[in-house]
C-alpha positions in Angstrom: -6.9 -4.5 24.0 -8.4 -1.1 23.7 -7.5 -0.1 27.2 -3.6 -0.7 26.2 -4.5 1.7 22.9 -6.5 4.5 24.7 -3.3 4.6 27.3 -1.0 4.6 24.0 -2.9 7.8 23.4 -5.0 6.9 20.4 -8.4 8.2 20.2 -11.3 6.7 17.8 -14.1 8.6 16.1 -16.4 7.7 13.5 -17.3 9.7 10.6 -19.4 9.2 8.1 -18.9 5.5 8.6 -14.6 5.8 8.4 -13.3 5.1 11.5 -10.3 8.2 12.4 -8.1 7.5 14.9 -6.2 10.6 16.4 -2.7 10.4 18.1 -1.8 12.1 20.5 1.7 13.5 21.6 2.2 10.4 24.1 3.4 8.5 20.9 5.6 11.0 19.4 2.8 12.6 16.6 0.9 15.6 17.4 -3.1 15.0 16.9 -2.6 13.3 13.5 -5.3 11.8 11.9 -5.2 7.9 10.3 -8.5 7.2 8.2 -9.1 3.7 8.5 -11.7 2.2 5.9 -13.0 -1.4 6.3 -14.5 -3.4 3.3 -16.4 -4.9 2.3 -19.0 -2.1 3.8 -16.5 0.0 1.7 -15.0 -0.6 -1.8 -11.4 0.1 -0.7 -10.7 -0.4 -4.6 -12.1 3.4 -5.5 -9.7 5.1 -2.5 -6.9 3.3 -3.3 -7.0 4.3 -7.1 -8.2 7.7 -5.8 -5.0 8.2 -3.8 -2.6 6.7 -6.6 -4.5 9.4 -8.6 -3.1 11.9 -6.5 0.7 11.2 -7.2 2.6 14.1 -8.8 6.2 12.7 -8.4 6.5 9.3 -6.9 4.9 6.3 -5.5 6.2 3.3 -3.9 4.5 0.5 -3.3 5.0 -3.0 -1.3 2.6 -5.7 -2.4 1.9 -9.6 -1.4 0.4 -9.8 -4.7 -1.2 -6.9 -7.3 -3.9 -8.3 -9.6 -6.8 -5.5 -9.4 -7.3 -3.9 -12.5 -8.0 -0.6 -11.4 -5.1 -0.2 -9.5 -2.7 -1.3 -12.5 -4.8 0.8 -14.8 -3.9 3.8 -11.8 -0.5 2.8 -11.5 0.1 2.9 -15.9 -1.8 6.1 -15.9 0.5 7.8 -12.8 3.7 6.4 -14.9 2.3 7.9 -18.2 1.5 11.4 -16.2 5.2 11.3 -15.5 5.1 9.9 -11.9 8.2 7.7 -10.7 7.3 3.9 -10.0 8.9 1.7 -7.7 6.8 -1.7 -7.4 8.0 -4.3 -5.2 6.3 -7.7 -5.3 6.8 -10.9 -3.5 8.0 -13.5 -6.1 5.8 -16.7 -4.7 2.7 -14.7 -5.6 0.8 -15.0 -8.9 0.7 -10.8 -9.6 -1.0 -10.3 -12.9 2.7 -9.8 -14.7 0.4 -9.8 -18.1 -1.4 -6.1 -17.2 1.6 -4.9 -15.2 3.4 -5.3 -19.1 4.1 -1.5 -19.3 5.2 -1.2 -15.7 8.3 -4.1 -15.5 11.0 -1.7 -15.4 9.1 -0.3 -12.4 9.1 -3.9 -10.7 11.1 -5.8 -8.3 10.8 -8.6 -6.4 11.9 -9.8 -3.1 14.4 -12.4 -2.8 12.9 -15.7 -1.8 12.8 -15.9 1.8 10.6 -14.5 4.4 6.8 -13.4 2.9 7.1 -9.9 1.7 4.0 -9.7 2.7 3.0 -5.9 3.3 0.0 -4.4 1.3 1.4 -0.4 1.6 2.6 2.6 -0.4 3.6 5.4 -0.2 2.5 8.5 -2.6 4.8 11.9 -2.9 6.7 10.9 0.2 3.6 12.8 1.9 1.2 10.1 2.6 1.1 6.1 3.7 -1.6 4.0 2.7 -1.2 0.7 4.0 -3.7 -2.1 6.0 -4.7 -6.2 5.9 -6.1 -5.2 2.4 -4.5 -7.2 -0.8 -4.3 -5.7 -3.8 -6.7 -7.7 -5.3 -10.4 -7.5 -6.0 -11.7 -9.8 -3.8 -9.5 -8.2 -1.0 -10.0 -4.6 -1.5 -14.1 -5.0 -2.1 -15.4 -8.9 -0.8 -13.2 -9.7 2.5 -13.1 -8.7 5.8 -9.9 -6.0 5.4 -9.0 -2.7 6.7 -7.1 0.0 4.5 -5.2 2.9 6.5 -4.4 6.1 5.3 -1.7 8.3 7.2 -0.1 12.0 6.3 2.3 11.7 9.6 5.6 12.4 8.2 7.3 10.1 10.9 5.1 7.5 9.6 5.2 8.1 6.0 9.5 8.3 6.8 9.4 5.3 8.6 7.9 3.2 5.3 10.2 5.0 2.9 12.7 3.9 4.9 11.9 0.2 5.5 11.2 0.5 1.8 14.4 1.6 0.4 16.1 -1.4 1.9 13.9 -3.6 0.6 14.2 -2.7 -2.9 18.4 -2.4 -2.9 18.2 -5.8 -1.9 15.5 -7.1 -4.3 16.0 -8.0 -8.1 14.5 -6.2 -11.2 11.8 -8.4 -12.4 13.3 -9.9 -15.6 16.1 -11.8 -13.4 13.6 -12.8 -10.9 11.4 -16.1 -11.5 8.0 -15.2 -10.3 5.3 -17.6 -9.6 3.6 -18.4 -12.9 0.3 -16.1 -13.4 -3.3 -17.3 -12.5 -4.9 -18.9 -15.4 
């Protein structure tokens, strides 16, 4: 497989351990960089609450399931800086609705169906985190995962995108019938 990649134009480095790929023009993104970070070498836990940290305006997120504490403590502390929310869960998941509390007018969830199963947001419209990673503890610091990082505006517009549709068509949590949380 890496042949097909290197002819897509993607080159991979190492750095200090995180893995960078760099694109080049033959995919349409000039020389951007995507850190990749892989736990459970890494505790993907600490960037991800890093980069919520960085929000100023907004942040959309996509989640299979959100249960880390850290990341709902990030996510109540971005809201309470002044930072627009827009959570999107899947509904047969058991996300910790308990700690997300402060956060439920900020939450939708998909319409049964198809798995809304990405694990991705997007902060200030200006970067795209996104990877295999859950948003849970044991996925973000004990399984095999990866967690990518982007700044590519076509990228980072290409998620906003797919995520706008999602949420008109999903349904503010208090109509929604979510799996029952973990006891």
């Amino acid at each position: 497989m890496m042949p097909r990649l290197l002819d897509a134009g993607i080159t991979f480095l190492r750095a200090g351990g995180v893995a960078v790929a760099l694109l080049m023009p033959s995919v349409g993104i000039a020389a951007e960089a995507l850190e990749i970070h892989y736990a459970p070498v890494e505790n993907l836990e600490h960037i991800d609450v890093d980069l919520i940290a960085e929000a100023g305006d907004t942040v959309d997120i996509a989640a299979f399931i959100l249960t880390d504490r850290p990341i709902i403590e990030a996510l109540i502390d971005a809201k309470e800086r002044g930072v627009a929310l827009r959570i999107l869960l899947d509904p047969s998941q058991r996300s910790d609705f308990e700690r997300l509390r402060p956060l439920t007018d900020d939450i939708r969830m998909k319409r049964r169906g198809p798995l809304m199963h990405l694990k991705s947001y997007a902060v200030d419209g200006r970067l795209l985190r996104s990877g295999s990673a859950n948003l849970t503890a044991s996925g973000l610091k004990q399984q095999d995962n990866d967690l990518v990082v982007t700044r590519a505006p076509r990228l980072v517009e290409g998620f906003g995108a797919s995520f706008d549709r999602m949420w008109e068509k999903a349904v503010p949590i208090s109509e929604a019938k979510p799996a029952p949380a973990a006891e």
